[in-house]
C-alpha positions in Angstrom: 22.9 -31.5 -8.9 24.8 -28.8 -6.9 22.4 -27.1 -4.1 22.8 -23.2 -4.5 22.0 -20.4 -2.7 19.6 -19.4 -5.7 17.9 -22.4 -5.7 17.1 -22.6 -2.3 15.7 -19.2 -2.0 13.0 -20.4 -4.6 12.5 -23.3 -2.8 11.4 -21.0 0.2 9.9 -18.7 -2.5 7.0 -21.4 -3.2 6.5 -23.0 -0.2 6.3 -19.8 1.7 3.4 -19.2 -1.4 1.9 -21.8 -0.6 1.9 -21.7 2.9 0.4 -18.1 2.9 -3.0 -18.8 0.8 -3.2 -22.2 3.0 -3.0 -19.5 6.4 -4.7 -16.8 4.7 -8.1 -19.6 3.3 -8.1 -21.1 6.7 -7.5 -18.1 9.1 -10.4 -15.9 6.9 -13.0 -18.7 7.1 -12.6 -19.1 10.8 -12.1 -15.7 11.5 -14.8 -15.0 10.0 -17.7 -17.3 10.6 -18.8 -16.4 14.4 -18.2 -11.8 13.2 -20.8 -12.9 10.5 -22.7 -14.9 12.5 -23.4 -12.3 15.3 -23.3 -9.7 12.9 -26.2 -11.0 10.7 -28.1 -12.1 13.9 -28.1 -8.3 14.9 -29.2 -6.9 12.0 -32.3 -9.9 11.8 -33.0 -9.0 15.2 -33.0 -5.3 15.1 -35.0 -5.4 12.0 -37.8 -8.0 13.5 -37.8 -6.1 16.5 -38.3 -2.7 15.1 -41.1 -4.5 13.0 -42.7 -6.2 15.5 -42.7 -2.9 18.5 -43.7 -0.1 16.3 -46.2 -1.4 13.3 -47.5 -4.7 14.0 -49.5 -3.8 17.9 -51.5 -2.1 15.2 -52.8 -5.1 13.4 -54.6 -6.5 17.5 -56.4 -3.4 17.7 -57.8 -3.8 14.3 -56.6 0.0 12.9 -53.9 -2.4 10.3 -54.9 -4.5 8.1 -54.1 -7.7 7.0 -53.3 -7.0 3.6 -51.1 -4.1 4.6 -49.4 -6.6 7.1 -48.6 -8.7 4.2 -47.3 -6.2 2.0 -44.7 -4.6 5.0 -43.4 -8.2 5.4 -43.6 -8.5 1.7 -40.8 -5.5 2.1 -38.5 -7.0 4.8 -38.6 -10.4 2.8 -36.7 -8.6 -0.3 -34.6 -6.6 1.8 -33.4 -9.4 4.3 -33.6 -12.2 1.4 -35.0 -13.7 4.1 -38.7 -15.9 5.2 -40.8 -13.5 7.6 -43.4 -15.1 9.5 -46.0 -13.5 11.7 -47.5 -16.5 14.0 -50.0 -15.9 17.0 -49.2 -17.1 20.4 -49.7 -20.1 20.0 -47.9 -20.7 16.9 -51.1 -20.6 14.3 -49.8 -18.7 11.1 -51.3 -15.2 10.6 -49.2 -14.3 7.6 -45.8 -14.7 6.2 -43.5 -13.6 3.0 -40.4 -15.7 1.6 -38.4 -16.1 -1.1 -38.7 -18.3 -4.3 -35.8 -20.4 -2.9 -37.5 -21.1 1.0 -40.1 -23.5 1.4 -43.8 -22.0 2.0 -45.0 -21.3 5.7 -47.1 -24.1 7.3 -50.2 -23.2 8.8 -49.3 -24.4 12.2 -45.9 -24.3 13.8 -46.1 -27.5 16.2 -44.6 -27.7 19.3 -44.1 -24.1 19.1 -42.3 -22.2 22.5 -40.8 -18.6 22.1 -38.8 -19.4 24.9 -36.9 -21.9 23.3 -34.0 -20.1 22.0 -33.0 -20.0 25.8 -32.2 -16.4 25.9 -30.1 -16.1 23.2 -30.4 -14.2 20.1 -31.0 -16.2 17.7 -31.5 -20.2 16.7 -29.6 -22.5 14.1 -31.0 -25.6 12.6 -33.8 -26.5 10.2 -36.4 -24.9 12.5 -39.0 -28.0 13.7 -37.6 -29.6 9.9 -39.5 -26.7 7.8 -36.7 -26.5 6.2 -34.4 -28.7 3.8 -30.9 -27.0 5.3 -30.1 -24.8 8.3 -31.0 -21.0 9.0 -31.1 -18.9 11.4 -34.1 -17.9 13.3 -34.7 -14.5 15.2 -37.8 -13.9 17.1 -39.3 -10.8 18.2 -42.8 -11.0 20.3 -45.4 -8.7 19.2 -46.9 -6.9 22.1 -50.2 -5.4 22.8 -52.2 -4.9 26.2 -49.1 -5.2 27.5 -48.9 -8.9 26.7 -47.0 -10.8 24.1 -50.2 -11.4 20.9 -48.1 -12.9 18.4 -44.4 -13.3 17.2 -42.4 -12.1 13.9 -40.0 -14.7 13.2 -37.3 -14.1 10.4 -35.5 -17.2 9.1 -32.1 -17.1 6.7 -30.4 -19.5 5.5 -26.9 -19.9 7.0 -25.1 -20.7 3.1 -26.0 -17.1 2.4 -23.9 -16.4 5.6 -21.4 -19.0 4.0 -21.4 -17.2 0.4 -20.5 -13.7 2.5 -16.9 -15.9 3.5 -16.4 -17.3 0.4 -16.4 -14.0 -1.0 -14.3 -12.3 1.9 -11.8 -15.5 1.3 -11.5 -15.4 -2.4 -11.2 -11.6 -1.7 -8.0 -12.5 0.6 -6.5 -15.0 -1.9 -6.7 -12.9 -4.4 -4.7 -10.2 -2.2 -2.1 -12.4 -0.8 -1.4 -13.8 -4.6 -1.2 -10.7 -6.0 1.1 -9.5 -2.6 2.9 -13.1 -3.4 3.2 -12.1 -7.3 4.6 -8.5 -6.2 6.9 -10.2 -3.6 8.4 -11.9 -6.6 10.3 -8.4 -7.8 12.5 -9.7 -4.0 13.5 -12.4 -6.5 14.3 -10.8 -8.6 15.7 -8.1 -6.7 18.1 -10.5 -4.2 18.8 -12.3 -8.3 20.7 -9.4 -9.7 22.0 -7.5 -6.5 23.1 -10.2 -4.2 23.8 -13.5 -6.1 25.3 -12.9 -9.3 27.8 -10.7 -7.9 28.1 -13.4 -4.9 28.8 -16.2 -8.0 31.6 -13.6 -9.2 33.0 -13.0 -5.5 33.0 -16.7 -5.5 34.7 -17.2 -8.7 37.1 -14.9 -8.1 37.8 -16.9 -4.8 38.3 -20.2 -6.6 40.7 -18.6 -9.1 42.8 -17.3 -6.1 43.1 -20.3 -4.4 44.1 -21.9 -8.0 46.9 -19.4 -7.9 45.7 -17.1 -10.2 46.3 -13.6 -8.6 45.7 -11.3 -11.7 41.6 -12.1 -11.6 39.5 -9.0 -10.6 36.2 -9.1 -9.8 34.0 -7.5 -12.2 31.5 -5.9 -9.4 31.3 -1.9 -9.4 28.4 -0.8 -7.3 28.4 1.3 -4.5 27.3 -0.8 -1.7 28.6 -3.8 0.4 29.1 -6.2 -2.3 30.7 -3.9 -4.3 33.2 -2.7 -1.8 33.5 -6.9 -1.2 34.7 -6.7 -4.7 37.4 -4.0 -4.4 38.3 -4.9 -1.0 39.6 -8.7 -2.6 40.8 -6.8 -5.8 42.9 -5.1 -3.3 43.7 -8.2 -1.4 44.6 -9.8 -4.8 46.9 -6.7 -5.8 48.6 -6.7 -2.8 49.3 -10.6 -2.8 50.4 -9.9 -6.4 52.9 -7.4 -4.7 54.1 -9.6 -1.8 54.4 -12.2 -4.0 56.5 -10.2 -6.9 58.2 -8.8 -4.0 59.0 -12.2 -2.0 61.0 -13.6 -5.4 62.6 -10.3 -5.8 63.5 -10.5 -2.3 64.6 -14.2 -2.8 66.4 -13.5 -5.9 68.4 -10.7 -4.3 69.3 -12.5 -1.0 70.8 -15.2 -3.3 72.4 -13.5 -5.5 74.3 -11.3 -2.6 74.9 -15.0 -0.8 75.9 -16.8 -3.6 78.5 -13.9 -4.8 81.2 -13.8 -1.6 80.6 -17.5 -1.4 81.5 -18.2 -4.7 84.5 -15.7 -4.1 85.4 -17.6 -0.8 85.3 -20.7 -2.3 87.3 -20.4 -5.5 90.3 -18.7 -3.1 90.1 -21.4 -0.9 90.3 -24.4 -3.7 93.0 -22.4 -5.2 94.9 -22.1 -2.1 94.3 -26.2 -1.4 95.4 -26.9 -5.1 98.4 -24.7 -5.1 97.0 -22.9 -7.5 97.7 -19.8 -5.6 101.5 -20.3 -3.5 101.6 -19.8 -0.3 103.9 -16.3 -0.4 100.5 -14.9 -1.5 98.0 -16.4 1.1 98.4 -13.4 3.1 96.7 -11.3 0.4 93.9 -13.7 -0.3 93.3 -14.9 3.1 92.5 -10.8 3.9 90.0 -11.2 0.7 88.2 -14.4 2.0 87.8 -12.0 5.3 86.4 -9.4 3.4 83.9 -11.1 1.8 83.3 -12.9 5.1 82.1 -9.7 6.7 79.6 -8.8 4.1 78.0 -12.4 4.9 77.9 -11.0 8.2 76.7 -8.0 7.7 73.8 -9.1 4.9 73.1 -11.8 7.8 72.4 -9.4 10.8 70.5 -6.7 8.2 68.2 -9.4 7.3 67.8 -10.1 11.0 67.5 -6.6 12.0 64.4 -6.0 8.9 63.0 -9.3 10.3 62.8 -7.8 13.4 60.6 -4.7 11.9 58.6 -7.1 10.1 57.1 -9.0 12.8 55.2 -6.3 13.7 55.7 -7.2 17.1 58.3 -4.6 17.7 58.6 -3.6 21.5 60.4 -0.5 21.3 62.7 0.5 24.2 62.0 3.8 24.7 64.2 5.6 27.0 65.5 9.3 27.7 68.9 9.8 26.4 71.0 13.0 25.2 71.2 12.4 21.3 74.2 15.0 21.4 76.0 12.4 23.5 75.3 9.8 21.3 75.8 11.5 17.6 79.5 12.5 19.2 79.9 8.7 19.5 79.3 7.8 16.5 80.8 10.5 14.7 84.2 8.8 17.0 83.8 5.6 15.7 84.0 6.8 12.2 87.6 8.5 13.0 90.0 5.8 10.9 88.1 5.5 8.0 87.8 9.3 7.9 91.4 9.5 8.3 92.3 6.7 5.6 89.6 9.0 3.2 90.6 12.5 4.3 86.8 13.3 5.5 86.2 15.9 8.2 82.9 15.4 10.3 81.3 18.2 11.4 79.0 18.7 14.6 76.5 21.2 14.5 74.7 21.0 17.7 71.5 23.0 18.7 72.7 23.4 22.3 75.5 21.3 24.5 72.3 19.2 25.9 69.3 17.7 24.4 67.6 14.6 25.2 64.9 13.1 23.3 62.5 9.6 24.1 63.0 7.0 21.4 64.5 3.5 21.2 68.8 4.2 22.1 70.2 1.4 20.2 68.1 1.8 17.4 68.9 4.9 17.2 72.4 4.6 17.3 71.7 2.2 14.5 70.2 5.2 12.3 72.9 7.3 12.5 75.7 5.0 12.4 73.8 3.5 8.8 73.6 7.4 7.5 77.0 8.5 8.7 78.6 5.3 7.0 76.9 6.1 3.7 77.7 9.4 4.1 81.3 8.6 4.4 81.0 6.2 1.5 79.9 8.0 -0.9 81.8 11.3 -0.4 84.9 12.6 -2.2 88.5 12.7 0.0 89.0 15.9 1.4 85.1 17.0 1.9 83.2 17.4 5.1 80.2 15.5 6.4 77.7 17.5 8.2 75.7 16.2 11.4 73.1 19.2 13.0 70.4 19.0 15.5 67.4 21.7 15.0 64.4 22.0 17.4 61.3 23.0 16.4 58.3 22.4 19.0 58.5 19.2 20.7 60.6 17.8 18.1 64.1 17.3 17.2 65.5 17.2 13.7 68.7 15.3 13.0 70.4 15.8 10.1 73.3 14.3 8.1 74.4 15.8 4.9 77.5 15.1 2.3 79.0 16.4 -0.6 79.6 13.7 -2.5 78.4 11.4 -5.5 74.7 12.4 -4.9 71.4 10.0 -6.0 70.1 10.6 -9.2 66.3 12.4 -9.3 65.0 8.9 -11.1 66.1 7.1 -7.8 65.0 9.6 -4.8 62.2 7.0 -4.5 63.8 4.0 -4.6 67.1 4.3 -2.1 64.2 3.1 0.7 63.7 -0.5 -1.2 65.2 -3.5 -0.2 68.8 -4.6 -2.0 68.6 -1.1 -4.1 71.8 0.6 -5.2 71.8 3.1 -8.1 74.0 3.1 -10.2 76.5 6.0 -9.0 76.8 3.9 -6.1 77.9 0.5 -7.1 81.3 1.4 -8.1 82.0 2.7 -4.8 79.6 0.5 -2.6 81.4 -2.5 -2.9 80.6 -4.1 0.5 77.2 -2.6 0.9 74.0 -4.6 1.6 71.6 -2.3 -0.5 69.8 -2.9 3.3 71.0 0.3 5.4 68.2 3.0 4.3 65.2 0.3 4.3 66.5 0.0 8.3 66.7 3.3 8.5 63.3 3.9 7.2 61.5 1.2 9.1 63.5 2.2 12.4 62.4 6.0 12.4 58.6 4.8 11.2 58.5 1.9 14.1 58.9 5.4 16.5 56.3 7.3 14.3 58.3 9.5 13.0 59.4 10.8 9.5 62.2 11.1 7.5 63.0 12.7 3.7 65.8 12.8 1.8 67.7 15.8 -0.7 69.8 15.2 -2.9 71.1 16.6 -5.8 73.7 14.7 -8.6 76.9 15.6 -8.2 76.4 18.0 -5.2 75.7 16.0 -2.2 72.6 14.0 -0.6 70.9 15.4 3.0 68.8 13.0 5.1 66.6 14.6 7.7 64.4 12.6 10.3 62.9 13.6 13.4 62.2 12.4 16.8 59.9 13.3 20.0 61.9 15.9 22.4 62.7 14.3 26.2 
């Protein structure tokens, strides 16, 4: 059989039951025996010694009789459950009072010496073997003419002393079992808050590790098992994502692979068949080339997103004049603008303006929105680049009049391999990559950016950057 948690804490549930009325038995009988003990001792002595100083001088000087002697110790015998003797000095017996249950008083103690309790308070034993079983013996001399004329003695039996523990223990067993019995609503307690929801954490980590990602945990309480719970149903939503996301992602690297290969390929079996003659090599040789540079370009994207995912991204952080550097880039575009009859224009915030971010990366940013921007715009339109400050901030912004993004995909155009479907027709060596390194470039400095478009008017993508 399976050792559980559940199981074990009942284990520890009995035995520490157990243990407790075995501590509680022996800790309250020897606790309590030498308390009693002295306790009972004083209240003999006291009593025998109040006794024996104020009324019994009386009976020497003849003013108290015997009969009245008899009928006071009479008294102290039924309040002290207790033998009372009253012995002259020399131990003959004068007159004495015990109960039913105590042997009678002999006539004569033998052998009898006050001083023999040896200055303490009180005796235990069978007294000189007058009795069957122990007691305990007080003496109290009774003085007159300044001299000790006779002795009280007050004998009780120790089991009555014995009864008082039993009754004190059975009182403390019956405390610690009911305290045990309470204790039990822990159980029962630590049974419904702590391990079945622990069995259903545990369940639901079993079924993970089987592969089964859509389990949730059926655990809804406000407290630390319950946000246990939802923090693995998150876990498990999220590993639902990545892993949804990781074939998408797989799916879409191989299809943009396996479509220029398959184009490169077929050209080049073609042109080693002579299915295609060599007068037109020329033309399909440029084709094989085009197709070669959007391997190249999917290949360093994918490196570049890599990069951002590592999240080990060292920034290069630098002062630079983003002016500079948006004129650049804007120069680079020159022949394709040209070929498409596009005009770029700079609006610049002043002639300077530096700003501390990551220069290549940067560069990268605006050399990824200035080529869709190109892309997707209509021949003879104008592609606008301005600068803005506002605090310590700088806002860059590149907007076009072209094709537009449809409302339905404003969300999207950040995701991996996305193109809508305005843009395929005009995309045709595009990655689907550029805006997911834009976005991941911008947030990797902290920054934000947001994108308007309208379709059929023209798209504007604004992001911002810390001022130099």
């Amino acid at each position: 059989m399976r050792s559980t948690l559940h199981l074990k804490f009942i284990i520890v549930y009995i035995i520490f039951g157990f243990l407790s009325i075995f501590t509680v038995a022996t800790l309250t009988f020897n606790l309590t025996e030498s308390p009693l003990e002295e306790k009972t001792a004083t209240s003999l002595y006291r009593e025998a010694s109040l006794i024996a100083s104020n009324y019994l001088p009386a009976y020497f000087d003849e003013t108290l009789e015997l009969g009245d002697v008899r009928l006071q110790l009479s008294g102290m015998e039924i309040q002290l459950e207790a033998a009372v003797w009253f012995v002259g000095k020399d131990g003959t017996m004068i007159t004495s009072a015990e109960p039913e249950t105590y042997p009678p008083a002999p006539r004569h103690i033998e052998a009898f010496n006050p001083a023999e309790s040896g200055g303490q308070q009180y005796l235990t034993g069978n007294y000189h073997d007058y009795f069957e079983e122990d007691v305990m013996t007080v003496l109290a001399p009774v003085v007159y003419g300044y001299t000790p004329n006779g002795y009280l003695l007050i004998h009780k039996y120790t089991s009555d002393i014995r009864d008082t523990q039993n009754v004190l223990m059975h009182a403390a067993i019956i405390t610690v079992l009911v305290i045990y019995l309470l204790s039990f609503m822990i159980l029962l307690a630590f049974q419904y808050f702590i391990y079945r929801p622990l069995r259903k954490i545990t369940e639901a980590a079993t079924q993970y590790a089987s592969g089964n990602l859509e389990y949730e945990i059926p655990v809804n309480t406000e407290d630390e098992m319950g946000y246990l719970s939802a923090s693995l149903n998150y876990m498990s939503s999220h590993l639902r994502d990545m892993d949804d996301y990781q074939k998408k992602f797989v799916a879409n690297v191989s299809h943009d692979f396996r479509s220029p290969l398959t184009s490169i390929k077929g050209y080049v079996e073609a042109m080693t068949d002579g299915t295609i003659p060599p007068e037109l090599y020329d033309k399909y040789l440029k084709i094989i080339l085009f197709e070669t540079e959007r391997l190249t370009d999917l290949t360093q994207d994918l490196l570049t997103l890599n990069e951002f995912d590592t999240k080990n991204l060292l920034l290069n952080k630098e002062l630079f004049d983003i002016h500079d550097m948006i004129k650049q880039v804007a120069a680079s575009f020159e022949g394709t603008c040209t070929q498409k009859k596009i005009s770029i224009d700079v609006v610049l915030a002043a002639k300077h303006l530096n700003v501390n971010a990551d220069k290549r990366k940067i560069q990268q940013v605006l050399y990824n929105l200035l080529d869709n921007a190109i892309k997707f715009s209509d021949p003879d339109s104008v592609v606008t680049v301005e600068t803005t400050e506002r605090g310590d901030k700088v806002y860059i912004s590149v907007k076009d009049d072209g094709i537009g993004i449809p409302r339905s995909s404003l969300n999207k155009v950040w995701e991996r391999f996305y193109k809508s479907d305005l843009s395929r027709g005009k995309d045709k060596k595009g990655t689907g990559l550029g805006l997911a390194i834009v976005k991941e470039a911008i947030q990797a400095h902290g920054e934000n950016i947001n994108v308007v478009s309208t379709e059929g008017v023209g798209t504007e993508f604004i992001f911002s950057l810390p001022k130099g």
